[in-house]
N, C-alpha and C positions, 0 to 999 in steps of 0.2 A: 492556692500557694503550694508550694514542693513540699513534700514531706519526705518521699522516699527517693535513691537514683539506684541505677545498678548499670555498671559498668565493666567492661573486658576489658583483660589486663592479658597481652601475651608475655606470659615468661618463659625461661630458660629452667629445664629438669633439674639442674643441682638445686635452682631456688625451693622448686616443690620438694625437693628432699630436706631442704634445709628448716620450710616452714613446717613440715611434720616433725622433724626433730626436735625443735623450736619447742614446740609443745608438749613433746614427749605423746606422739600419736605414731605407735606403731603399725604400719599400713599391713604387714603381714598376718597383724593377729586379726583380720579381718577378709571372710568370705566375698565381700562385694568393696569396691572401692569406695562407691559412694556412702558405704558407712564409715568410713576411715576419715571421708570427707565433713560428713555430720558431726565425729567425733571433736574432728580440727574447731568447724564452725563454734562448736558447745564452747571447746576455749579458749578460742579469741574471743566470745563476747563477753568470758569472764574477766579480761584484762581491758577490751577496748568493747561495752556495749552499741555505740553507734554503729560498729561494722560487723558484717555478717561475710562468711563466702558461703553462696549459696552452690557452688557446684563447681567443678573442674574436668577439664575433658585433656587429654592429648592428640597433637597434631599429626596428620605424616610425617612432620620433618623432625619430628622427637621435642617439639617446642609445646607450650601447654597454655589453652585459655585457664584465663582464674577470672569466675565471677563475682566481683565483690560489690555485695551491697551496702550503702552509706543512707544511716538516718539522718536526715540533717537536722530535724527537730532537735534531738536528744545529744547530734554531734554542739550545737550552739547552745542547748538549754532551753529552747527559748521557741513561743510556737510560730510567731510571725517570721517568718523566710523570706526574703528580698534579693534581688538583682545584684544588692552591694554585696551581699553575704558571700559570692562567690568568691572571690579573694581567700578570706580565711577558710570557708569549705576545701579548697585546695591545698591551700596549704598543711590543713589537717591532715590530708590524704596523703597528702606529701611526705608528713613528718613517719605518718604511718606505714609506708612503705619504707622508706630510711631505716626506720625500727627493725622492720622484717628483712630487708633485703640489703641494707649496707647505703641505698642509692634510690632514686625518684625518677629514675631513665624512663620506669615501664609505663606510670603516665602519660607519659610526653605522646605515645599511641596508643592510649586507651580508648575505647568506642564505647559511647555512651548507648547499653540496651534498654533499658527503660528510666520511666519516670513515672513514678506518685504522686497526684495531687491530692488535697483534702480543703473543704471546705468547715470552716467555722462558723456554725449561726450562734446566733445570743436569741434566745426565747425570752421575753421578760414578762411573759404571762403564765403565769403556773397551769392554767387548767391545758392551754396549747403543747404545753411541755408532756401532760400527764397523757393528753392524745395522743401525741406523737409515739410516746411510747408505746403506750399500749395498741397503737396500731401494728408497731414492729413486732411487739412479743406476738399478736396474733396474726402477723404477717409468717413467722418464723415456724410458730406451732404448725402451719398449715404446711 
């Protein structure tokens, strides 16, 4: 089932100025952009944990990807994920852009870069479970 997506967003300069304001993330007091970006990341997922921007680049034409990733676990609560879910996963993203941006335009051509899936087993035998582990801890040591 999905657990993670991350998707491109091209937006418009004023918007990236507006989201660093937004937050009170001064990109000047920072040698590298990308920690200006880390900064952002840290707190957006103290207001909204499901979303992450994992990175931002600019364009030639002065226009700017925004990588933003969506946990859909933690967006619903809830671990099982499904087909129907899509609807309201949208619309969270939706709402969340509206928040940040005034508008839900920049969806409308977002490009989905990745996906996450995860798998959930149920072990109902304790000593299987105690393998399993202990195979990984000594898979990891190694």
């Amino acid at each position: 089932m999905i657990h993670t997506f991350e998707m491109m967003l091209l937006i418009a300069y004023y918007d990236v100025q507006h989201l660093f304001s937004m937050y009170s993330v001064n990109i000047n007091k920072y040698d590298y952009f990308g920690a200006a970006v880390r900064q952002l990341n840290s707190e957006v997922k103290k207001r909204f944990p499901a979303y992450s921007i994992t990175w931002m680049n600019c364009r030639a034409d002065g226009d700017w990807h925004l990588h933003l990733k969506v946990d859909a676990v933690k967006l619903l609560n809830r671990g099982e994920i499904i087909e129907d879910d899509y609807d309201l996963i949208e619309s969270d993203i939706r709402k969340f852009l509206i928040r940040h941006f005034g508008h839900s335009d920049y969806f409308d051509s977002h490009t989905l870069t990745r996906i996450d899936y995860r798998m959930d087993v149920e072990m109902p035998n304790p000593k299987d479970r105690e393998l399993l582990f202990h195979l990984l801890e000594k898979y990891t040591a190694k």
